[in-house]
C-alpha positions in Angstrom: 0.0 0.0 0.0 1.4 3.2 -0.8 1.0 6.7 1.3 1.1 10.3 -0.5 2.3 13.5 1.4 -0.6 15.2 0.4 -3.7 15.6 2.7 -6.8 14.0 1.4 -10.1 16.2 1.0 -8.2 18.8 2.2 -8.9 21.0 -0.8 -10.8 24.5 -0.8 -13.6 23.2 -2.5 -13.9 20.5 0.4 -14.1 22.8 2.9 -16.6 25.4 1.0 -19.0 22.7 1.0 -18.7 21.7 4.6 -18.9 25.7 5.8 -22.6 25.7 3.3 -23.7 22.6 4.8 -23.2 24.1 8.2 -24.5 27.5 7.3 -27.7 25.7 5.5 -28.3 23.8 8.3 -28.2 26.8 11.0 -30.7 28.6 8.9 -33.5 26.2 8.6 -37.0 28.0 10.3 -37.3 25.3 13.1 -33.5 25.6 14.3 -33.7 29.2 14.3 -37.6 29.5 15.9 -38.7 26.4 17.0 -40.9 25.6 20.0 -39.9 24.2 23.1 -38.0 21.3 21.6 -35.7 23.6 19.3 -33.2 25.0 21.8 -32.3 21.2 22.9 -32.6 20.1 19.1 -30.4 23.1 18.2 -28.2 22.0 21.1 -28.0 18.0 20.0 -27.6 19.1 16.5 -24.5 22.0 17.3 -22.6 18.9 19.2 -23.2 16.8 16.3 -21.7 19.0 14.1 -19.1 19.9 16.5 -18.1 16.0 17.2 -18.2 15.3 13.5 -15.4 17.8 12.5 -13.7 17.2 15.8 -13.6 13.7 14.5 -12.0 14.3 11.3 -9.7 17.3 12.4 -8.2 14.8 15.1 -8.6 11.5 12.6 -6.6 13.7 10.1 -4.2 15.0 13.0 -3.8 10.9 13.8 -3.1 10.4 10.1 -0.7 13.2 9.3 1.7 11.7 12.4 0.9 8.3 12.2 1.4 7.4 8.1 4.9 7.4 7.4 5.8 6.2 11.1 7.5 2.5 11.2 4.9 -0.2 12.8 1.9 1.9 12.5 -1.0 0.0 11.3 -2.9 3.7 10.6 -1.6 4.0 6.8 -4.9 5.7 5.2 -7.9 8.2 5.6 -10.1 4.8 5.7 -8.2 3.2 8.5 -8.1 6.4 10.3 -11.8 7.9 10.1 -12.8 4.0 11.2 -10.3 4.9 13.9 -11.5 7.7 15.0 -15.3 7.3 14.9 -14.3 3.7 16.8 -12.7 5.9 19.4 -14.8 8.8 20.2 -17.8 6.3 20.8 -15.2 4.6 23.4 -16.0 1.3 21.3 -12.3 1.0 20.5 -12.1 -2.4 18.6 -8.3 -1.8 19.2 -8.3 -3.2 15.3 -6.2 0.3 14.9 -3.7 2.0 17.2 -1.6 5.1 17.3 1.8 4.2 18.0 3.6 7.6 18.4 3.1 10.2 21.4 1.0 12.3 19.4 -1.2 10.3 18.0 -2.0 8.7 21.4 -2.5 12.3 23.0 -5.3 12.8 20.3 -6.5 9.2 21.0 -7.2 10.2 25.0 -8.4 13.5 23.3 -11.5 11.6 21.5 -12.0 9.4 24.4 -12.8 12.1 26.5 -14.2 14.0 24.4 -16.7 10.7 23.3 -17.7 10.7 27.5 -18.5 14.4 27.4 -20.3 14.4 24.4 -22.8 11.2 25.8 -23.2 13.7 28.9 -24.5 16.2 27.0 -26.8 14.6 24.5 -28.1 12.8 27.1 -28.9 16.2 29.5 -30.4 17.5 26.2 -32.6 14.7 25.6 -34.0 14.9 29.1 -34.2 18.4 29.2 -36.7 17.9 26.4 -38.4 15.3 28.3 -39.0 17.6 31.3 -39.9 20.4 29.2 -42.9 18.4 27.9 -43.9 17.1 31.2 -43.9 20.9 32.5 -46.1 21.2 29.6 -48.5 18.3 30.1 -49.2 19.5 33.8 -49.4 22.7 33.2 -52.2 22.1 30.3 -53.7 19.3 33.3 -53.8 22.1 36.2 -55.5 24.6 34.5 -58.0 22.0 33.1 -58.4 20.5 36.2 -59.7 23.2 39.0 -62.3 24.1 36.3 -63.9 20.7 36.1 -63.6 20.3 39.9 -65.7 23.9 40.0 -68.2 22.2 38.4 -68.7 19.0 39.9 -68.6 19.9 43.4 -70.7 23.6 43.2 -69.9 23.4 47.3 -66.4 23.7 46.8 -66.4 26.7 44.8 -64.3 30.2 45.5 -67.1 32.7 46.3 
């Protein structure tokens, strides 16, 4: 298998059409004005952005140290987006491994990284999740005293 010097998908064209994906995304109505579920949507969807392009930044960090290096097993963008992705998720197959200092350092970088970002996602998802039970029993008290009123006349404010 043979390596090149040059980067792969590192070209300006690349990177235009990542900046108008991200821009297209960020001004779609129910990101910018949803209802109660946008801000935590907005919030899941900013870390997923954020994670993917820490992914390859670090995955292409990994690659640019690791390539040319004797007894690495990391010799191509394929190897090393598996890599990554394997990381970040703290799956680790340990099929690939970075063998010099800086490729490790990126390696604890995703793993951490992989915890915080479950943390988050997670807090967003139940934020949502209390949100709509706020909701709910909101909608349920104010239905409720009404009905009450006029089941028990007795009970009535005066």
């Amino acid at each position: 298998m043979t390596t090149s010097a040059t980067v792969p998908h590192s070209d300006r064209a690349a990177a235009r059409w990542r900046v108008l994906i991200v821009t297209y995304l960020w001004r779609l109505p129910f990101f910018r004005d949803g209802g109660a579920r946008a801000k935590p949507t907005r919030n899941v969807l900013a870390v997923s952005i954020a994670s993917l392009l820490y992914v390859y930044t670090a995955s292409l960090g990994v690659y640019l140290v690791e390539h040319n290096t004797a007894g690495a097993n990391i010799v191509s963008m394929g190897d090393v987006l598996w890599w990554g992705f394997t990381t970040i998720t703290t799956v680790g197959y340990g099929d690939f491994t970075p063998v010099t200092v800086a490729g490790r350092a990126l390696a604890v970088s995703l793993v951490v990284s992989g915890v915080l970002i479950v943390g988050f996602v997670s807090e967003a998802i139940m934020s949502a999740i209390r949100e709509d039970a706020r909701t709910i029993a909101a909608k349920l008290t104010a239905k409720v005293p009404g009905e009450l009123d006029a089941a028990h006349p007795e009970r009535a404010p005066h």
